[in-house]
Residue, then its C-alpha position, 0 to 999 in steps of 0.5 A: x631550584x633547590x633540591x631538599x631532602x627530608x630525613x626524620x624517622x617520624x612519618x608524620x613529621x616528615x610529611x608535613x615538612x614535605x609539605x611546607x616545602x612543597x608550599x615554597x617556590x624554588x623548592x624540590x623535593x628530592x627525596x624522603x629517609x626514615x633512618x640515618x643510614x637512609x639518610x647516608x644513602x640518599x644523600x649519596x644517591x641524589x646530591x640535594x642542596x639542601x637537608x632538613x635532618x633529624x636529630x635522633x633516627x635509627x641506625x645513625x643519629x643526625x650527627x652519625x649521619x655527617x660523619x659519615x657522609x663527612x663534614x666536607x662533603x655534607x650538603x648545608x643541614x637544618x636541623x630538626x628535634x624535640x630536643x634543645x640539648x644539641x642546639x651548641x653541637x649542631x652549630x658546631x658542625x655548622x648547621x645553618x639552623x636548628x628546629x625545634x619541634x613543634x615549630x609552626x610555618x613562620x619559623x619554618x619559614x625563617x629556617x629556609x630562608x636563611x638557608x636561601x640566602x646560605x646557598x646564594x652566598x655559595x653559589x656566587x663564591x663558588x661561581x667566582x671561585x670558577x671564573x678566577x680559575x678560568x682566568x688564572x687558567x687563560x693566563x697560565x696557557x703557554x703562549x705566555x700572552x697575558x697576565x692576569x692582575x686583580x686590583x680592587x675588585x677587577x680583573x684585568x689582562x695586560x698583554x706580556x708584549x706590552x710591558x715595558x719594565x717591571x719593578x718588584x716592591x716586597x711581594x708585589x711588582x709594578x708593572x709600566x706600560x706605556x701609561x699604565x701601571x699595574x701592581x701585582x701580588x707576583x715575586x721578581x721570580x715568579x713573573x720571570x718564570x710566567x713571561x719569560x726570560x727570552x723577552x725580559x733582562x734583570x738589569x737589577x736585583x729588583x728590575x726587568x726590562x723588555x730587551x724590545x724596548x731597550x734603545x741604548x745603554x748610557x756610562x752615567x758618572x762614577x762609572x754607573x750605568x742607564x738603560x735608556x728605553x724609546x720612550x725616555x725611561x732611564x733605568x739604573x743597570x746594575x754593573x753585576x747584569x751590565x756585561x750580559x745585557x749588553x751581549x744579549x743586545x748585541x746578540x739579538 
């Protein structure tokens, strides 16, 4: 349902916006204004969707109307005059249309009709914007459990407990579990402080390990050294984190 208010100093006009609304399925009329500073009032008081507002009111015209409410908080406007003048500043503060009076039913028509179609691209995007927060929010919880990685189009929830190593590349990580791999836009740092140092060691300026899946540590020739997991993985350990990783190993 989507709540429209109806704000024009002429009685006339107004009813007979009302009632082409009223005419339309999905539409409630949440109110009626008869001047600008009326308008700021109901708007205010009953939060419509949608507003269908008139250019020139008393007290405040349609544009002394949003800059007091503010252009942020201002619900999605179709304009409403007898004067085209004020067509390129109406789009200016994002009107989703502009009535020119007289208008008959087809062209009121079209106007809500974009405005439908305005309201269910925000109403999806702010859904979206929603379900990513609750996400983000789920993989933020202390228990440091999951992390949350979006790649075309999905989402998807690794668990920290299955991640074997991780590589940074640029603003991104690669992420190896098991078979799975997963690039996240994370830095080497930031994920550090998301899963936890106590369960991962940088063996590298651009590599963590889970300390879990460590099985040895090789001397490879020249005096280089490999962190060799249970699965075969052989990573370079760089000799600046060798002596840490082999007490924290030792340690555990």
């Amino acid at each position: 349902m989507i709540r429209v208010l109806v704000a024009d100093d002429q009685p006339m006009a107004r009813e007979r916006l009302v009632s082409l609304l009223a005419a339309e399925p999905g539409i409630e009329v949440a109110g009626e204004a008869a001047s600008g500073p009326e308008a700021v009032e109901c708007i205010r008081q009953a939060a419509p969707d949608l507003v269908f507002l008139d250019m020139q009111m008393p007290g405040l015209d349609g544009f002394g109307v949003i800059e007091e409410i503010g252009r942020d908080r201002m619900p999605p406007t179709v304009f409403v005059t007898a004067h085209d003048e004020y067509a390129v500043q109406a789009f200016e503060v994002q009107a989703i249309d502009y009535l020119l009076k007289p208008f008959g039913r087809n062209r009121f028509q079209s106007a809500l009709a974009r405005a439908r179609r305005y309201l269910e691209r925000e109403r999806q995007g702010e859904m979206a914007g929603r379900l990513a927060e609750l996400l983000q929010s789920n993989a933020r919880r202390p228990s440091g459990e999951r992390l949350l990685v979006k790649s075309g189009g999905r989402v998807q929830f690794v668990d920290v407990d299955s991640i074997d190593w991780v590589e940074a590349e640029g603003n991104y990580v690669r992420l190896y579990a098991g078979e799975q791999v997963h690039l996240m836009r994370e830095t080497m740092n930031g994920l550090i402080d998301k899963i936890g140092a106590h369960k991962f060691f940088r063996i590298h300026r651009s590599r963590i390990v889970n300390i879990n899946r460590v099985k040895e540590m090789l001397i490879a020739g020249g005096g280089d050294y490999q962190v060799v997991l249970f699965d075969g993985t052989k990573l370079g350990l760089s000799r600046l984190y060798k002596d840490a990783l082999q007490e924290q190993l030792t340690g555990r």
